[in-house]
C-alpha positions in Angstrom: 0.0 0.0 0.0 1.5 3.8 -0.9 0.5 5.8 2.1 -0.8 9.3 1.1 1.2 11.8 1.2 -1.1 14.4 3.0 -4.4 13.5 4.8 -7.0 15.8 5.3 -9.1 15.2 8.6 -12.8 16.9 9.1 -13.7 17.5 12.6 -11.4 17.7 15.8 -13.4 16.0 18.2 -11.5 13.5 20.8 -12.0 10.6 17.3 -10.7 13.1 14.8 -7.5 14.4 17.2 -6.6 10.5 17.7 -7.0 10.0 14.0 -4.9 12.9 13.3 -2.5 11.7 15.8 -2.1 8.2 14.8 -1.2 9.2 11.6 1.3 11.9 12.5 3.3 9.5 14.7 3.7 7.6 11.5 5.2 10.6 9.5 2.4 11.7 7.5 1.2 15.0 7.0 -1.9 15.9 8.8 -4.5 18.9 8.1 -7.2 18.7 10.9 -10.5 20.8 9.8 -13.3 22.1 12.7 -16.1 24.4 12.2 -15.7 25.5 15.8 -12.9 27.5 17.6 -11.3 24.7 19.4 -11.4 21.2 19.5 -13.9 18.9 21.3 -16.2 21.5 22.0 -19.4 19.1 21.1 -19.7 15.8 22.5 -16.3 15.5 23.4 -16.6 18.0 25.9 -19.5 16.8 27.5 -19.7 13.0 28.3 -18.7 11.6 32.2 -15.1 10.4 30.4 -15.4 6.7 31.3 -13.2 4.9 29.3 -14.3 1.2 30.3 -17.3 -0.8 29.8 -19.5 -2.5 31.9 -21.1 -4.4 28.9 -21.4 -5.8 25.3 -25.3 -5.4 25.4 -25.9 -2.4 22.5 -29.1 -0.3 22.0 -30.0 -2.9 18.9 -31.0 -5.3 21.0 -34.7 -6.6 22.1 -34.9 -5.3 25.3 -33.9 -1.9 24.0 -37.0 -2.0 22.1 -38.9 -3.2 25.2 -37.7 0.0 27.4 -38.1 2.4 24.2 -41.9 1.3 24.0 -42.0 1.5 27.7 -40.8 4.6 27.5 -43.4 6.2 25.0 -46.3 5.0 27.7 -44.8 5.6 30.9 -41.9 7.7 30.7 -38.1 6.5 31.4 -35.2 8.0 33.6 -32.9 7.6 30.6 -34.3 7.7 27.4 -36.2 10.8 26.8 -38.0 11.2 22.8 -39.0 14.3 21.0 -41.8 12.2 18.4 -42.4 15.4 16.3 -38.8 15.8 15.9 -38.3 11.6 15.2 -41.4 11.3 13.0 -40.9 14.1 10.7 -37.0 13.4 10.3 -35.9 12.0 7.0 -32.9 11.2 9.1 -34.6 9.5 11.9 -36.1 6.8 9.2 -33.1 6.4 7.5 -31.8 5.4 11.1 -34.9 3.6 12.6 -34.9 0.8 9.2 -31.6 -0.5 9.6 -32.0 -0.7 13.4 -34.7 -2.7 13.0 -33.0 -4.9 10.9 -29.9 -4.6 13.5 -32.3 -5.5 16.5 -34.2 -8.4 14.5 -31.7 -10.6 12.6 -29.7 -12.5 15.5 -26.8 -12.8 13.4 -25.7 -9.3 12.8 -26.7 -8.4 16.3 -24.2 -11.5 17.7 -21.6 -10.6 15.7 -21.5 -7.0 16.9 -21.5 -8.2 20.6 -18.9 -10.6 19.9 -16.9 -8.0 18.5 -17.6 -5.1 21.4 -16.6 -8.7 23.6 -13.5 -9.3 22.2 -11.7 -6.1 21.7 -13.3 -3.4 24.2 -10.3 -3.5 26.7 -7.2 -3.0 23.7 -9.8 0.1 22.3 -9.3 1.5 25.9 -5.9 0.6 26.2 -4.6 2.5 23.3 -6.6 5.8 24.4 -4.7 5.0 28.2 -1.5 4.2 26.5 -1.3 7.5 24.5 -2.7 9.9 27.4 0.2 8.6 29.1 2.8 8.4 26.7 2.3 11.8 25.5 1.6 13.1 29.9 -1.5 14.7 28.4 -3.4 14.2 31.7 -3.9 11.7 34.5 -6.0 8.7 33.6 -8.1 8.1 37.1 -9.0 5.0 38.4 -11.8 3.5 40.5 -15.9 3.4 39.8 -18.8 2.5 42.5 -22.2 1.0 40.5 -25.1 1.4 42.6 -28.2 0.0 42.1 -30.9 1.8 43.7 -34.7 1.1 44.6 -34.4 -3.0 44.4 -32.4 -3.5 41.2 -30.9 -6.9 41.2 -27.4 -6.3 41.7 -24.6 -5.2 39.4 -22.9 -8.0 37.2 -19.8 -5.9 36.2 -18.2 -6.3 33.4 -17.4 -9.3 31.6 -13.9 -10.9 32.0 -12.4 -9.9 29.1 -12.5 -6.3 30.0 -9.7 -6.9 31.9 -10.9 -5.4 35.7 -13.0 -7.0 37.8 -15.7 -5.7 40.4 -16.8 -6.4 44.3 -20.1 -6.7 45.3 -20.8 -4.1 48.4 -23.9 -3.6 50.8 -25.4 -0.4 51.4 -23.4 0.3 54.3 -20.0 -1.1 52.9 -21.2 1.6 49.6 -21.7 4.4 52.4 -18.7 3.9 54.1 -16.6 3.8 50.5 -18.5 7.3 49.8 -20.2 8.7 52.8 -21.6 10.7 50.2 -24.2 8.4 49.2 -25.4 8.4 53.2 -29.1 10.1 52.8 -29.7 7.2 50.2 -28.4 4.4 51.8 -32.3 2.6 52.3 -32.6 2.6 49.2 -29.0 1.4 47.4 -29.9 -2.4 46.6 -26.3 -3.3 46.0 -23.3 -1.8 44.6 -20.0 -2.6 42.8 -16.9 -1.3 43.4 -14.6 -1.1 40.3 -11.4 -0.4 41.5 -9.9 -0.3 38.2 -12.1 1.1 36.1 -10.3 3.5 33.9 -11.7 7.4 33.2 -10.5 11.1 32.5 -12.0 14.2 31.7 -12.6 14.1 27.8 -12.6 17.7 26.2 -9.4 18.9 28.0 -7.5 15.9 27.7 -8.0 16.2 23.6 -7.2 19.8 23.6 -3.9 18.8 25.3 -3.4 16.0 22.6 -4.0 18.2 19.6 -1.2 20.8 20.9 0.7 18.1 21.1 -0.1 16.8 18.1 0.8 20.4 16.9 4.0 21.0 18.6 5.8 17.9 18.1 4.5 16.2 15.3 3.4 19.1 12.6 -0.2 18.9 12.4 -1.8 21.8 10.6 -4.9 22.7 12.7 -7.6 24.9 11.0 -10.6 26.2 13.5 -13.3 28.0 12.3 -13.6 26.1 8.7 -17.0 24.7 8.5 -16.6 22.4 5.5 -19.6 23.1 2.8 -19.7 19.8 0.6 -16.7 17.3 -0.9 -16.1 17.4 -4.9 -15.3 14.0 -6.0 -14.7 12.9 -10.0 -13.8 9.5 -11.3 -13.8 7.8 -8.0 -11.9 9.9 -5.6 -12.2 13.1 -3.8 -10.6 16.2 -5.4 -11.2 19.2 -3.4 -12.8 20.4 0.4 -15.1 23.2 -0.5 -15.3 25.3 3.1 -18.2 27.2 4.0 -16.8 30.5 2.9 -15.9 29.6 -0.8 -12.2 28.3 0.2 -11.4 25.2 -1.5 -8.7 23.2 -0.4 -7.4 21.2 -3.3 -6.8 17.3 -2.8 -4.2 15.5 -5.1 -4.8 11.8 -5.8 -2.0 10.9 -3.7 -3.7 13.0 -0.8 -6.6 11.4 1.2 -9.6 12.5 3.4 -11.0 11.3 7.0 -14.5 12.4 7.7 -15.1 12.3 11.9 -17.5 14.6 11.2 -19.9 13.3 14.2 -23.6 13.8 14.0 -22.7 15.9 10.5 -21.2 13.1 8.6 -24.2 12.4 6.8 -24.3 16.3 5.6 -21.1 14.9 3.5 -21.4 11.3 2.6 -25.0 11.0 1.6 -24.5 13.3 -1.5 -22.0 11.4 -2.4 -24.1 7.9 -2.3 -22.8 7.1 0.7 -25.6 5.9 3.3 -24.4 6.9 6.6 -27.6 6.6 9.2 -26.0 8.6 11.6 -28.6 10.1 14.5 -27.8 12.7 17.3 -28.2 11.0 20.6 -27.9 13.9 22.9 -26.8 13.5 26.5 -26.4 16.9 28.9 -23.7 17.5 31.7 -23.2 20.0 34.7 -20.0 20.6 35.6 -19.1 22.1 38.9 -16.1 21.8 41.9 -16.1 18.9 44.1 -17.2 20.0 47.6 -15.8 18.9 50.6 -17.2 15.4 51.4 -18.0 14.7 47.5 -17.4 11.7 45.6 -13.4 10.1 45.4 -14.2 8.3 42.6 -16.5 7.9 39.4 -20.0 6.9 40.8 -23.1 5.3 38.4 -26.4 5.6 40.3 -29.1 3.2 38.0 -32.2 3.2 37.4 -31.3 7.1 36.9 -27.8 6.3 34.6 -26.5 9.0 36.7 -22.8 9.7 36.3 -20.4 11.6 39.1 -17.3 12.1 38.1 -14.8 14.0 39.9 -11.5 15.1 38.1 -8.0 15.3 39.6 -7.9 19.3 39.4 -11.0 19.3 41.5 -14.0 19.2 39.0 -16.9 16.9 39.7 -19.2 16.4 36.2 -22.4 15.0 36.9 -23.8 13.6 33.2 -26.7 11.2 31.9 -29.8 11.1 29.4 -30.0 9.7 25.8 -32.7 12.2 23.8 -34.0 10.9 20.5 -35.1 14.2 18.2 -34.5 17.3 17.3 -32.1 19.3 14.8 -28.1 19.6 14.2 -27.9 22.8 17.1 -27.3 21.2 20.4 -28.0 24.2 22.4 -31.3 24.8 20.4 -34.5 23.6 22.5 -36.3 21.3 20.2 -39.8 20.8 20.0 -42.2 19.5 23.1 -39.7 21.1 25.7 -37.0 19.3 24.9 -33.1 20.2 24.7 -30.5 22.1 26.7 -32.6 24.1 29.4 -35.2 20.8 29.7 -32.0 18.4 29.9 -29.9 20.4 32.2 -33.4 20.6 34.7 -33.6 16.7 34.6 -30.0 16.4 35.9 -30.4 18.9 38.7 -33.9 16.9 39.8 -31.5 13.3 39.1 -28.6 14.8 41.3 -31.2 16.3 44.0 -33.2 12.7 44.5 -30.3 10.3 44.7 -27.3 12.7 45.9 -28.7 15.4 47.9 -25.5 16.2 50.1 -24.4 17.7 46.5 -27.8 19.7 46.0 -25.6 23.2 46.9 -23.2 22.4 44.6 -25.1 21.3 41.3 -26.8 25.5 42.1 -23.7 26.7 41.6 -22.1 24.8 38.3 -19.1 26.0 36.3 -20.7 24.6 32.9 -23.6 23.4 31.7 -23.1 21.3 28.3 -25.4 19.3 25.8 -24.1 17.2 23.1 -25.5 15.0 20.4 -23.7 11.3 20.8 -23.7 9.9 17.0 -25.3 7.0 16.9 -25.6 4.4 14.2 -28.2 2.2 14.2 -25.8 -1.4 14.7 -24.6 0.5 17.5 -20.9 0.2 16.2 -19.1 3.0 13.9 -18.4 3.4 10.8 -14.6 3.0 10.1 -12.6 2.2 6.9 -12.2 3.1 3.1 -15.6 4.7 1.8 -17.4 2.7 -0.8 -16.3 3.3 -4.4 -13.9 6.5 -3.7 -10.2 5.5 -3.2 -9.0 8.3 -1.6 -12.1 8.6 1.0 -12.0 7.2 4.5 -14.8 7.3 7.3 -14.5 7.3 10.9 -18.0 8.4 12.8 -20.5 6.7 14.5 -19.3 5.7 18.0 -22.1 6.4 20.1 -22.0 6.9 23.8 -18.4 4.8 23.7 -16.5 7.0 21.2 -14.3 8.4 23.7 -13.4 5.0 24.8 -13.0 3.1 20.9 -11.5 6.6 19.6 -8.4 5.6 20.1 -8.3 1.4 18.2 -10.9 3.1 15.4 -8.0 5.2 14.3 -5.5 3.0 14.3 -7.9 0.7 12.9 -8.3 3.1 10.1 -4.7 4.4 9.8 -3.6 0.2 9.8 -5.8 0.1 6.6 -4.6 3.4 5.0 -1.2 2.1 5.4 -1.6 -1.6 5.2 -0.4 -2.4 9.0 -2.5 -4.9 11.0 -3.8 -4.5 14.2 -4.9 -6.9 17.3 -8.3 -5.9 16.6 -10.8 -8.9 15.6 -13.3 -9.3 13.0 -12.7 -5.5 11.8 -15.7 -6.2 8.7 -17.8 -5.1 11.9 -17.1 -1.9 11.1 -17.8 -1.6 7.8 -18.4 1.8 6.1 -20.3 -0.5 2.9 -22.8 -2.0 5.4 -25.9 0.2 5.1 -25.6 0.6 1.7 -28.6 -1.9 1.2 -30.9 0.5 2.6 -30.5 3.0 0.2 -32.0 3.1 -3.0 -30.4 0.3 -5.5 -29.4 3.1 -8.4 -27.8 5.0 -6.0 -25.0 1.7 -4.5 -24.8 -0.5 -7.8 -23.7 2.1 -9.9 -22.5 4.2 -7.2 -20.1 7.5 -7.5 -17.6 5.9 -10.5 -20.0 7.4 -12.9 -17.2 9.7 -14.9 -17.8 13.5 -13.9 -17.3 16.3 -11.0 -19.9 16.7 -8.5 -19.8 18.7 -5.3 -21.8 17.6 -2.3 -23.3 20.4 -1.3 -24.1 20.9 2.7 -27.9 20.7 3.4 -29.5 22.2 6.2 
């Protein structure tokens, strides 16, 4: 394989820096495109910075379905859905048919747990291993699961994750975090995780792209919002940015989309299917009082994250909101979004932690972003469809801080034709929803001779 000579990555979010990263600590040259001001300023900056997992069960399984339907009836501590905004999405049904077929046909949805199974822990350990080898900031240790209100009691993760938990009582959870006293009749059971691994997301990425800047040459541009991809005779020739700049792409150049949520704004003009849907999640950010938690704390039913940061920062985080448009910060329709969200977590924070109730008045941030979700529940990552000089890496969900890390060298390992420990990479397919598109658009597909830009659609 002839490794590009320049590769163009869109969007700087914590899967784009490591993408960017992985393939400047090989000696290529790196141009990283945001439309923001800074990196990981979206979902990156928001989520509780777990990077472990308790889990191989996805949201395309049966029982999904089961608390999704329970949900539209009797309401659900996690889930929340905006049904004007679903319904009346063209990309909520180009998402909601393939996850049917995800959740349905036992096959795909085996293989994807196999392959979540079998390489969750060297994902995580290659995001560790660089936030350490580059002293980017700490990676924490240490997680308390409590089950609240008679939930049977944690399972922890599987073995293969590579840490393994201890059932508690209430009182041995109290005495662990005395924080959790005024709750204690009601804690079922708990698990301590002693090494489960997590760090605060958005700064540890900004450190990593300076980095990345610094000592390896990667040419950042913020504020570029890219308009559309022009692509002829089967590869990408030229990034057309919102404001008429056009950055030229030679065929021995390449380009990453980790576009997030917006990847479908760019690969669906160019007869790519890419169901991607924003799952949106909120956080409050605020300092650790005196007496607050030690370590990262899961409270369930609620899916209530606490996670308190080594400089003194405690992130409370949860909810997984179905609806709505591309703006995270814009309320979307039936009361949903940022001000609706952020209310939910102060109520969550108030009924299961109320020795925190002063501090969650008085918060540092309060963030939404939109997780993107594809309906398999596993990204997309790998050489686009018909274009040779196209690669994709979006799609991660509520894990992509965790996977970002093996998806890029997953992806770099095919750009350059290394190999890599992970198993049964066809998983990850960027080809795989092409069946549910229309047939003319994925038979014929984009080697039809002749330029066409992909213009940006609101």
């Amino acid at each position: 394989v002839t490794p590009p000579t320049r590769v163009t990555v869109i969007g700087a979010g914590a899967v784009g820096v490591m993408t960017a990263y992985s393939l400047a600590r090989r000696g290529i040259k790196v141009r990283l495109l945001d439309s923001q001001s800074e990196a990981a300023v979206a979902c990156s900056n928001v989520n509780a910075g777990s990077l472990g997992r308790l889990g191989t069960r996805s949201i395309a399984h049966p029982a999904q379905i089961m608390r999704l339907g329970k949900a539209v009836v009797l309401g659900d501590p996690v889930f929340r859905l905006d049904f004007i905004g679903m319904f009346t999405s063209v990309k909520f049904w180009r998402f909601a048919i393939p996850y049917a077929a995800a959740v349905l046909w036992f096959p795909w949805r085996q293989r994807n747990e196999a392959f979540s199974l079998n390489n969750m822990k060297w994902m995580a350990d290659v995001m560790i291993e660089a936030i350490e080898r580059e002293n980017v900031g700490p990676v924490q240790r240490g997680m308390l699961l409590v089950h609240l209100d008679g939930l049977a009691p944690p399972t922890g993760p599987p073995k293969e994750a590579g840490h393994s938990g201890t059932l508690l009582t209430a009182e041995e959870a109290v005495a662990k975090e005395p924080v959790l006293a005024d709750v204690k009749e009601r804690i079922a059971a708990a698990m301590e995780l002693p090494q489960h691994p997590y760090a605060e997301c958005g700064e540890t990425v900004r450190k990593l792209l300076k980095i990345c800047q610094e000592k390896y040459g990667v040419d950042v541009m913020f504020n570029a919002p890219v308009a559309g991809l022009r692509d002829s005779f089967g590869a990408i020739t030229s990034v057309h940015l919102v404001d008429d700049r056009i950055i030229k792409i030679p065929l021995d150049e390449a380009v990453v989309i980790c576009a997030g949520e917006k990847a479908p704004q760019l690969l669906e003009p160019l007869k790519i299917r890419a169901p991607v849907i924003g799952m949106r999640g909120y956080s409050i950010t605020t300092s650790n009082p005196p007496g607050g938690p030690s370590k990262m704390l899961v409270l369930e039913p609620e899916h209530l994250y606490a996670s308190p940061y080594s400089g003194g920062s405690l992130r409370f985080a949860s909810i997984a909101e179905f609806g709505g448009g591309y703006a995270p910060n814009v309320a979307t329709q039936l009361g949903r979004g940022r001000e609706a969200g952020i209310k939910v977590i102060r109520s969550k924070v108030k009924d299961t932690l109320p020795k925190l109730s002063e501090a969650i008045e008085k918060p540092d941030a309060e963030m939404c972003g939109a997780r993107p979700q594809l309906p398999d529940d596993q990204p997309m990552v790998g050489r686009a469809p018909r274009l040779t000089n196209l690669y994709i890496n979006v799609g991660h969900g509520q894990f992509g801080w965790q996977m970002s890390g093996g998806c890029a060298e997953i992806l770099v390992a095919e750009m350059l034709g290394e190999t890599t420990p992970c198993v049964d990479v066809e998983c990850l397919s960027p080809a795989r929803f092409d069946k549910f598109q229309a047939p003319w658009k994925w038979i014929g597909g984009v080697e039809t001779p002749g330029p066409r830009l992909a213009k940006l659609t609101a």
